[in-house]
C-alpha positions as CSV (number, residue, x, y, z in Angstrom):
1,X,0.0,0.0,0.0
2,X,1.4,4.0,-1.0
3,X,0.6,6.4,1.5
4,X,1.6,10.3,1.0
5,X,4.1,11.4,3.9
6,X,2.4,14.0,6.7
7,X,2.9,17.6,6.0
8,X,3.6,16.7,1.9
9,X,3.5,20.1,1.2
10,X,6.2,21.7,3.4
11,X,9.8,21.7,2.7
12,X,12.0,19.8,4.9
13,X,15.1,22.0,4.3
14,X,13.6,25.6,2.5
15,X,16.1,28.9,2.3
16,X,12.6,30.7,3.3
17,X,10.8,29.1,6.5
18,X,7.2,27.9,4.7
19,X,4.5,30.0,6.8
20,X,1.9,27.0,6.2
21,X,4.0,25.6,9.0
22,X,1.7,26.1,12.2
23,X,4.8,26.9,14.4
24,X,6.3,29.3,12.0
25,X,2.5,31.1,11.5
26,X,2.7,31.3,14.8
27,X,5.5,33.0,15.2
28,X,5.0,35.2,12.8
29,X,1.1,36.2,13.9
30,X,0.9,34.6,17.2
31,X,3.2,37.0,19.6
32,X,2.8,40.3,21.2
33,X,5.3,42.0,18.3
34,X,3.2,40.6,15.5
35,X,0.0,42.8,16.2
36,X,0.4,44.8,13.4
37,X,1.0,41.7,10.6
38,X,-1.6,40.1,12.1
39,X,-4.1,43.6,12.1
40,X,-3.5,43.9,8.1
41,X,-3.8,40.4,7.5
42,X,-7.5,39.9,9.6
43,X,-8.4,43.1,7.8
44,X,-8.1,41.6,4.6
45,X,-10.3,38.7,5.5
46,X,-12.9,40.5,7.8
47,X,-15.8,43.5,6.6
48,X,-15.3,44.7,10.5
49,X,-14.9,48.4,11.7
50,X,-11.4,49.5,11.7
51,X,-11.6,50.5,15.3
52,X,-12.2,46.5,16.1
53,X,-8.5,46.2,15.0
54,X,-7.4,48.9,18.1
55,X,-7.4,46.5,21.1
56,X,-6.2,43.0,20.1
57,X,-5.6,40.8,23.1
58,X,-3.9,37.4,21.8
59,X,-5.0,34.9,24.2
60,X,-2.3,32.3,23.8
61,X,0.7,33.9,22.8
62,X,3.6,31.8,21.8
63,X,7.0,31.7,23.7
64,X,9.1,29.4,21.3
65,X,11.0,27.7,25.2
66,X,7.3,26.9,26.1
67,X,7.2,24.6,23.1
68,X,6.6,21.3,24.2
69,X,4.8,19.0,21.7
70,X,1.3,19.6,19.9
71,X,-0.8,20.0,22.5
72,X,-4.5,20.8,21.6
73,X,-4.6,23.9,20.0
74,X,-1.1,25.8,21.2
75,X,-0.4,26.6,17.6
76,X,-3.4,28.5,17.0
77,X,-3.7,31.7,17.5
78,X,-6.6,32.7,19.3
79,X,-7.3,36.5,20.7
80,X,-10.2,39.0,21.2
81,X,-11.1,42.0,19.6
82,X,-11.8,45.5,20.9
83,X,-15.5,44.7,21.3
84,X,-15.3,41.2,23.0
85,X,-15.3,39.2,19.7
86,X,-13.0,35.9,19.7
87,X,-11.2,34.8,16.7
88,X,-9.3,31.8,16.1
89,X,-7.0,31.1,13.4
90,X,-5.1,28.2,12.5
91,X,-3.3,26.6,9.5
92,X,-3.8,22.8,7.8
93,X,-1.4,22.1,5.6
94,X,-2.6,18.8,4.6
95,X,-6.3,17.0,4.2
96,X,-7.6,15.4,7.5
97,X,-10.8,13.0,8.0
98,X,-14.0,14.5,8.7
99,X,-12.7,18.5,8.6
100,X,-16.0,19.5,8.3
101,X,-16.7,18.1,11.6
102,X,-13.7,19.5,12.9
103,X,-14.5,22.5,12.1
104,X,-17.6,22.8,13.7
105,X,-16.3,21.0,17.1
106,X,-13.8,23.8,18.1
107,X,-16.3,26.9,16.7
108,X,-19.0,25.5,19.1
109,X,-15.8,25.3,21.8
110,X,-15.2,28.4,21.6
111,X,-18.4,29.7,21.9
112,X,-19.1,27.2,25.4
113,X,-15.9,27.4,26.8
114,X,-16.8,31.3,27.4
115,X,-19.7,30.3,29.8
116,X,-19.5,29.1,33.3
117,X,-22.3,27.5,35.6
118,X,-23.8,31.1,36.7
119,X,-23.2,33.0,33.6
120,X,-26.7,34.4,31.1
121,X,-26.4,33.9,27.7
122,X,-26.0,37.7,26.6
123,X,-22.4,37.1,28.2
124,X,-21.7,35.2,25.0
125,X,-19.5,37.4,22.3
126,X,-19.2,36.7,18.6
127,X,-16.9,34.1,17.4
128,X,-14.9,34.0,14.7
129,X,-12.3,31.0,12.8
130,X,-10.7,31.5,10.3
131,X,-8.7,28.7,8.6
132,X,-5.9,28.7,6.2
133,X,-5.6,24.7,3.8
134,X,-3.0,24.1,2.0
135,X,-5.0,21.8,0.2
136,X,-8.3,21.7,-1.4
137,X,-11.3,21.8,1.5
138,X,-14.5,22.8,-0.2
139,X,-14.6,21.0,-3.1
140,X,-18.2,22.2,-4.6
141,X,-16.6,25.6,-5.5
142,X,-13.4,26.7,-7.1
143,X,-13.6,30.5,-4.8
144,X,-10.2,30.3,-2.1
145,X,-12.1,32.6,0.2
146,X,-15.5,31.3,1.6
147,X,-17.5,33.2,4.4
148,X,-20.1,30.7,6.3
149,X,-22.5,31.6,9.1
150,X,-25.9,30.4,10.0
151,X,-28.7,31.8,7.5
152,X,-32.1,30.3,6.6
153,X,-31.6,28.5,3.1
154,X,-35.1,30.0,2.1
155,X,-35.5,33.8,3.3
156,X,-31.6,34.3,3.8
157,X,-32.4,35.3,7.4
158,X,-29.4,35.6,9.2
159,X,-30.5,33.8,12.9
160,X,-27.4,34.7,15.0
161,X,-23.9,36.9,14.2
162,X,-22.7,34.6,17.4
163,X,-20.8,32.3,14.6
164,X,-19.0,32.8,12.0
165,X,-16.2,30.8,9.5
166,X,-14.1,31.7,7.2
167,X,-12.1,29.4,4.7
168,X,-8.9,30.0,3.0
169,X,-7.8,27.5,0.3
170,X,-3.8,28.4,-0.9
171,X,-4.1,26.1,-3.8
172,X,-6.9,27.7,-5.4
173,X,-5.4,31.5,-5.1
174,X,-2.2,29.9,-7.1
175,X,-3.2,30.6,-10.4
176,X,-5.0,34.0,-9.7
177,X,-3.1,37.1,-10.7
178,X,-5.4,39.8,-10.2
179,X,-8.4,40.4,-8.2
180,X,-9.9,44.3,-7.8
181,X,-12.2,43.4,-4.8
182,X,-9.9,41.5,-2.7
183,X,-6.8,42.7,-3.8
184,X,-5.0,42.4,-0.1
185,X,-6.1,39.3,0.5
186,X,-4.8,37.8,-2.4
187,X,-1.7,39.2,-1.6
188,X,-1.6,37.0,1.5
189,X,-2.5,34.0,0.1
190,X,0.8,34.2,-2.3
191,X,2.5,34.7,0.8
192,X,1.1,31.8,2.7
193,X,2.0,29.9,-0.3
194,X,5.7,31.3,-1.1
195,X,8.5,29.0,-1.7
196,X,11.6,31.2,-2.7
197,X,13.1,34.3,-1.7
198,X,12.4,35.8,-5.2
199,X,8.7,35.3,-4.9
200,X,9.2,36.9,-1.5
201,X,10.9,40.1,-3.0
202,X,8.5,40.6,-5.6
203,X,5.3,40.3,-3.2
204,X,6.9,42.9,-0.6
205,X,6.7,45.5,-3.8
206,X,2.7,44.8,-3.3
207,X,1.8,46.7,-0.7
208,X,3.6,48.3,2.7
209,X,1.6,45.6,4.4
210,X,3.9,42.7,2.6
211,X,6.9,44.6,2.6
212,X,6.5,44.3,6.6
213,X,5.6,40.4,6.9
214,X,7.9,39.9,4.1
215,X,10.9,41.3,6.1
216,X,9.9,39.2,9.2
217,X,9.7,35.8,7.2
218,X,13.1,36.8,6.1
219,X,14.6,38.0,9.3
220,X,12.7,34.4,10.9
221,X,13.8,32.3,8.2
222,X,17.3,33.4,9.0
223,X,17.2,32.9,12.6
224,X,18.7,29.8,13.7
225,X,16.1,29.0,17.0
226,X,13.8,29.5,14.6
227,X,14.8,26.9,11.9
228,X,15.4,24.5,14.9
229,X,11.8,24.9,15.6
230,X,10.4,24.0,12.2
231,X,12.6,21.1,11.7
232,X,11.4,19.7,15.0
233,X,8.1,20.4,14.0
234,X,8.8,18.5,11.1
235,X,10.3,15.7,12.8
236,X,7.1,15.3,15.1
237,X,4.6,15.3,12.2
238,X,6.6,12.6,10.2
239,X,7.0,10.9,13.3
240,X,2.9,10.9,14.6
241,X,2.4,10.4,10.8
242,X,4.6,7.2,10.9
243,X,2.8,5.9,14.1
244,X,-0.8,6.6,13.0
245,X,-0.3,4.8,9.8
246,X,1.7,1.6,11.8
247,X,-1.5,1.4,13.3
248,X,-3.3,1.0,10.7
249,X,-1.5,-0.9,9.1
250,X,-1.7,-3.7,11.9
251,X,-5.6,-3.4,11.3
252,X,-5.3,-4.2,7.9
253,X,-3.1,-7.0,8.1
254,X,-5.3,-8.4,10.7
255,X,-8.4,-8.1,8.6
256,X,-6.3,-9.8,5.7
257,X,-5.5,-12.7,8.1
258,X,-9.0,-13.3,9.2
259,X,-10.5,-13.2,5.5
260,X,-7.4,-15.8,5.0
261,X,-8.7,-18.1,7.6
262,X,-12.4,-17.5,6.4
263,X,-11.2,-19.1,2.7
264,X,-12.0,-15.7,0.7
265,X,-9.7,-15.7,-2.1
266,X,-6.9,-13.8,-2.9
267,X,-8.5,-11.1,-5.4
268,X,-11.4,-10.6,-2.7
269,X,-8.8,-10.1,0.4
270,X,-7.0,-7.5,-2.5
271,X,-10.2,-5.2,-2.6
272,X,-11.1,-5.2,0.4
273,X,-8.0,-4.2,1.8
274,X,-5.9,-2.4,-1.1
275,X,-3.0,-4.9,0.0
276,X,-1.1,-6.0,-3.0
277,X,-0.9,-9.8,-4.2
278,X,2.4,-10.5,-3.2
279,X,1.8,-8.7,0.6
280,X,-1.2,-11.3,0.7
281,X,1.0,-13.8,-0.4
282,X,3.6,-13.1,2.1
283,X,0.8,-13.2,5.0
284,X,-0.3,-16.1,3.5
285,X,3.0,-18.1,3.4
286,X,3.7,-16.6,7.5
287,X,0.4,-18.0,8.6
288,X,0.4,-21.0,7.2
């Protein structure tokens, strides 16, 4: 059986350091210096007032020697806005199983998580997610931005401005060169999706807002903490990757065994578990 590798689409050893990466978008949006970067890059995304943008309070700021492993959610970045309203933003570089699902499980989080036992329901403020794929995610439309909240399919009603999510698909910005509406956030989505330091030039001549994230992604990619970071990053992925997929292997093997022992035939056992002829034939010749 083939299997694509975990995190397929980020380079292992890259001159610029891949801002797909959840620790390096962290690090570039997630700490108190970043405010501004992070400012120009929600008010791309977002039809808010500007003064929303002049009290951000990140919640979980990163500190790269608090770094400990992926623990649920510590490479997000979540913060409030002047007006109560929480955001969360967070990075997939690759496709996982059931994202819709997902999706919907840490919005309603973050909406219950800001009541306790005694609290009234007005105490609940607006939240927002936004989330940046690296690979296709809504595959009904070819649009890279999509803006989802909960409307009545008939009237349009809007029944509550509590939730809100917004999708961001890199892949399907690639081929787009020009875009009069959303002409910023395009800009960002090149960046998420930059590979060389010539690519990163030529954005930074977009707009002062580039030149700025541009100059940090350099001044990061350069820095050597930094690059230790991402390659551990890297090393954990590969490594979780390599242990989910032992694990399944084991169940398939042992499925392949018991349809063995059942008498199915070799072509059935094939289908049913994508093994190959000769794996089955290996099992075979090991079990009996």
């Amino acid at each position: 059986m083939s299997n694509s590798n975990a995190s397929s689409n980020v380079n292992p050893n890259p001159k610029i350091l891949s801002p797909m990466l959840d620790i390096i978008f962290k690090l570039l949006m997630g700490s108190e210096n970043s405010k501004e970067d992070l400012t120009n890059f929600l008010m791309s995304v977002l039809n808010l007032s500007p003064s929303e943008y002049e009290d951000i309070t990140i919640s979980n700021p990163f500190l790269p020697q608090e770094y400990r492993g992926d623990k649920l959610g510590i490479l997000d970045v979540k913060l409030k806005l002047k007006s109560g309203k929480v955001l969360n933003i967070e990075v997939q570089v690759d496709p996982m199983p059931h994202m819709d699902n997902r999706i919907m499980f840490y919005v309603s989080k973050l909406i219950t998580e800001q009541m306790g036992e005694s609290d009234r329901y007005e105490k609940i403020k607006p939240v927002i997610s936004i989330i940046i794929t690296g690979h296709p995610l809504i595959k009904k439309s070819e649009k890279y931005h999509h803006h989802f909240r909960l409307y009545d399919i008939e009237s349009g009603v809007l029944l509550t401005d509590t939730l809100a999510i917004h999708t961001l698909e890199v892949p399907k910005a690639r081929e787009i060169t020009e875009c009069n509406d959303k002409a910023e956030l395009l800009n960002w989505m090149k960046f998420f999706d930059i590979k060389t330091e010539e690519e990163l030039k030529m954005l930074a001549e977009k707009s002062p807002a580039m030149k700025k994230v541009t100059m940090r992604l350099l001044e990061l990619s350069a820095d050597e903490k930094a690059r230790q970071l991402y390659e551990a990053r890297l090393k954990e992925q590969r490594d979780s990757w390599a242990r989910e997929q032992g694990a399944k292997m084991e169940g398939i093997l042992l499925v392949a065994k018991n349809l063995l022992s059942a008498g199915d035939t070799i072509e059935k056992i094939v289908m049913v578990t994508g093994l190959t002829h000769s794996e089955i034939k290996d099992l075979q010749t090991a079990d009996f």
